[in-house]
Structures are given as C-alpha cells and as structure tokens.
ROBA-263746 format. One record per residue: residue in one letter; y, z, x of N, C-alpha, C, O, CB in turn. Coordinates in steps of 0.05 Angstrom, whole numbers, plus 5000, padded with zeros to 4 digits. Atoms other than C-alpha are relative to their C-alpha. Glycine has a CB too. Example, Ala and Ser with C-alpha at 12.3 -4.5 7.8 and 13.67 -1.06 7.14 Angstrom:
BEGIN
a497650005018491051565246502450005018502450135039500150254980
s497649994984497951435273502250144985504450184995500949715009
//
This chain:
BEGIN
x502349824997869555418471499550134973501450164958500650215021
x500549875013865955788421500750294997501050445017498349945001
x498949665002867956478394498050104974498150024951504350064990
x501149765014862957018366500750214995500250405010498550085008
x499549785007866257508324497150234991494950204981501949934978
x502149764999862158138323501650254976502950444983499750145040
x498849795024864458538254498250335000496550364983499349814965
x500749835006862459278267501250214989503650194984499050035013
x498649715000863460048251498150155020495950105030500250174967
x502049834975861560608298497850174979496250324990502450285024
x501449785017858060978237498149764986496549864970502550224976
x501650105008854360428216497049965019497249865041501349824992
x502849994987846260468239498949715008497749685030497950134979
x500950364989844659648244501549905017500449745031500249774979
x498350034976851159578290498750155016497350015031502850074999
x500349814974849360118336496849895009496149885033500250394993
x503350134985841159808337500949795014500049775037497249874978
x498750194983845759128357500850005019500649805034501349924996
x498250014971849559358411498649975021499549785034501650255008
x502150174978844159248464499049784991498549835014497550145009
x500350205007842058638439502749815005502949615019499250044977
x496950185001849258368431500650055029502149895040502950124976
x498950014968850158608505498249795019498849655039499650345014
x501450184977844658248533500249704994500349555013496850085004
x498450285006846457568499502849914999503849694993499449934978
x497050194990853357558516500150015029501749855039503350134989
x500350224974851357558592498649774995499849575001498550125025
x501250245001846257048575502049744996501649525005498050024978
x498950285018851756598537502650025016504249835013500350014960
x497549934980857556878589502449705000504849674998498550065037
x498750334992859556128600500349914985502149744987498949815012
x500050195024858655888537501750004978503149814969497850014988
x499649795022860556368484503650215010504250305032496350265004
x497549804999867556788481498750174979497950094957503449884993
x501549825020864657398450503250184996505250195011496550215015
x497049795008870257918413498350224981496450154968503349814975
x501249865018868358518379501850224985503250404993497850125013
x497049945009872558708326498650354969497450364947502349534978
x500349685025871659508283501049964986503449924987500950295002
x498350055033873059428218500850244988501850224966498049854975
x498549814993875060108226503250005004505050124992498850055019
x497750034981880659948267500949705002500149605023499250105030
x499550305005883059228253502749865005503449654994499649954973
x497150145002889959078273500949724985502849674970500749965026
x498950255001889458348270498849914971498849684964499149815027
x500650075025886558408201497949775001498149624981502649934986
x502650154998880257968219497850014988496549824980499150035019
x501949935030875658328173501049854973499649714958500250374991
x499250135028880658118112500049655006499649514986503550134990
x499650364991881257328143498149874994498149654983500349915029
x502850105004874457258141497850094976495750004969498850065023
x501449965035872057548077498250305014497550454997497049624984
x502249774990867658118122500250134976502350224967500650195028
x500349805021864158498061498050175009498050404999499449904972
x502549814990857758818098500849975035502049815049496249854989
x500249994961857358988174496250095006494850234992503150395018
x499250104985853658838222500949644988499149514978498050075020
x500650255011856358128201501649825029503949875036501449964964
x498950274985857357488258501049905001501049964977499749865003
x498650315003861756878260500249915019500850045039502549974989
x499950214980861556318298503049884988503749844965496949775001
x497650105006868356068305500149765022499249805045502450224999
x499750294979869955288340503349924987503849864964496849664992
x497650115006877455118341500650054980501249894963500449775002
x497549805021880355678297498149974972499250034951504449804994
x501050055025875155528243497350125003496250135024500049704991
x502649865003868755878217498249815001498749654984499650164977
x502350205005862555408226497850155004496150015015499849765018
x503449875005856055938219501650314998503750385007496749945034
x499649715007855556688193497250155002495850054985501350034971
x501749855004850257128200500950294995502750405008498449965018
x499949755009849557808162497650185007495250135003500249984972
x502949754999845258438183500049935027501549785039496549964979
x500849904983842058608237497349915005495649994989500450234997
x502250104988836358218281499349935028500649885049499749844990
x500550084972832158068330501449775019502449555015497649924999
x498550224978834557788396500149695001502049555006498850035025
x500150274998831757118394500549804970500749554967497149965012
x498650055019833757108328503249805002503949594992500150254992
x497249915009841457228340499949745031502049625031501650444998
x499850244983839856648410499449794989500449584996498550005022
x499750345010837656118369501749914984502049674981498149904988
x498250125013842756138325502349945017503649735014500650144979
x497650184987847856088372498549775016500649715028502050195022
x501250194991843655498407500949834988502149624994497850005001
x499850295029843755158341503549905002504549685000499250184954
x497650055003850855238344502049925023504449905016500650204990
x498750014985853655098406500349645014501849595033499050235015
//
C-alpha cells in the first residue's frame, strides 16, 4: 500500500489551511492510501531528518519503504487528488 507522509507544525499557517483538505482526501483515498502525519515539532522517529524535510507543509508518497513523489507547500484539493492518482 501506499503511505502519505504529511510533514507539519502546529504554528505553521499553510499546514493549518491543509488540515481540512488533507481530512477530506484521506476518507476519499481510505482504501488506498495509509495516510501518517508526522510534527516536525515532535518527531521521535526522526522522519523529518530521513527525508531531508526542509519546508513544511511538505508530502511524500512512500511505496515499499521508498520515496517515489514529493510535494512542497500548500494546495488545492484536486491538486493534492491528482497527484496521488498519478501515483497510486
């Protein structure tokens, strides 16, 4: 299955416009998609440093432990659905 890391902070303004957006496309993709959403705040598993995260809001599509697409910033819905389309 696919996995969408979700790189935010709570003090950042383009995460917090995401969070409805990112809520209503991970029911849409429920089946499809393993969504995770990881504060780069708060990072235990050190996922921000693994992946290079230098800006937030930033994406990753991950397939069998490996990065295959990234998006940076903050966009529209059908934006942030076709890329995972493309990708899935």
């Amino acid at each position: 299955m696919v996995k969408l890391l979700d790189f935010y902070a709570d003090w950042c303004g383009p995460c917090q416009a995401m969070k409805p957006i990112f809520a209503e496309i991970e029911k849409e993709f429920a089946d499809k998609v393993e969504f995770q959403v990881i504060d780069v705040e708060n990072d235990p598993q050190m996922l921000s440093d693994k992946f290079g995260v230098r800006s937030i809001p930033t994406y990753i599509l991950v397939k069998e432990d490996k990065e295959v697409s990234r998006k940076i910033g903050a966009m529209p819905k059908d934006m942030l659905k076709g890329w995972l389309e493309q990708n899935l």
